[in-house]
C-alpha positions in Angstrom: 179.4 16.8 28.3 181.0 19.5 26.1 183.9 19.0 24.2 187.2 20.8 24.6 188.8 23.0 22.2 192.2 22.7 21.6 194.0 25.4 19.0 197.2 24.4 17.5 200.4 26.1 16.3 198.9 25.9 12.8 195.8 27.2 13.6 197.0 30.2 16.2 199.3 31.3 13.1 196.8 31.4 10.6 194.6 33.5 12.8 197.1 36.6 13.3 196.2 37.2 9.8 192.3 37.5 11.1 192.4 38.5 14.6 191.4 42.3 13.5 188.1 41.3 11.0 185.2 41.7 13.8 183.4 39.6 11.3 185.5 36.6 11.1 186.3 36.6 15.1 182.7 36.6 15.8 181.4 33.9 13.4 184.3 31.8 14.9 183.2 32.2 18.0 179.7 31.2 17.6 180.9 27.8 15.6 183.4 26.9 18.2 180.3 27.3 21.0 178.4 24.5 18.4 181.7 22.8 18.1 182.3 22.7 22.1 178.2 21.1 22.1 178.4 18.4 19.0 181.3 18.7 16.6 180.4 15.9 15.0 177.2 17.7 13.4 179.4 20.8 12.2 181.2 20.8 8.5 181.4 18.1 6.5 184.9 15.0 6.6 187.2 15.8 4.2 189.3 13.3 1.8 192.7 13.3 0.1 195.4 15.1 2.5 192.7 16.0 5.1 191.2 12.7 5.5 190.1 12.6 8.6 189.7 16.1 9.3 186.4 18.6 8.5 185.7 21.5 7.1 183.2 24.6 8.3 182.7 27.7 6.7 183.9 31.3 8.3 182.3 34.0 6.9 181.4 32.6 3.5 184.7 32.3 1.9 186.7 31.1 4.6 187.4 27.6 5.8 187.9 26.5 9.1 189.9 22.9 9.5 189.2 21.1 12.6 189.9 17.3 14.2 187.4 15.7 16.6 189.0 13.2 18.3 186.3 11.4 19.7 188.2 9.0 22.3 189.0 12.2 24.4 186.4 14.9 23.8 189.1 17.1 22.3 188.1 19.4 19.0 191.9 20.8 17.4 191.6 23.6 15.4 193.7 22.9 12.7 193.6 25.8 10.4 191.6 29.1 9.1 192.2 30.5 5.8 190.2 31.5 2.5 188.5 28.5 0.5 191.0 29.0 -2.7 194.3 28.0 0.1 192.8 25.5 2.4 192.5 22.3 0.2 196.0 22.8 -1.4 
């Protein structure tokens, strides 16, 4: 059964500033199709403030934040931004 993708506030935000980059929009759409199949294979679980949450790399340098949420099936995109502002 595939997951469902969920974007939040946070996450649709953060996205404006990459909606143009035909780079970035297409190698997030190919990791949210492996996130819809198994997000639980994708990106490593994070620690500190985002314990809990993973992390997948966009396009080299960028960082896409996600929450699996196992119980319901449901993926949350959390967040995309460059590596450097992510973790702060």
């Amino acid at each position: 059964m595939p997951w469902i993708i969920r974007s939040t506030d946070t996450f649709i935000e953060s996205f404006r500033k990459f909606k143009d980059n035909s780079k970035i929009v297409a190698e997030l759409a190919r990791k949210i199709k492996r996130l819809q199949a198994d997000p639980l294979h994708v990106g490593g679980w994070l620690s500190g403030t985002l314990h809990g949450k993973k992390s997948t790399r966009i396009a080299k340098k960028y960082r896409l934040i996600f929450l699996p949420d196992e119980r319901e099936h449901i993926v949350y995109l959390i967040l995309i931004d460059p590596r450097e502002h992510v973790y702060k």
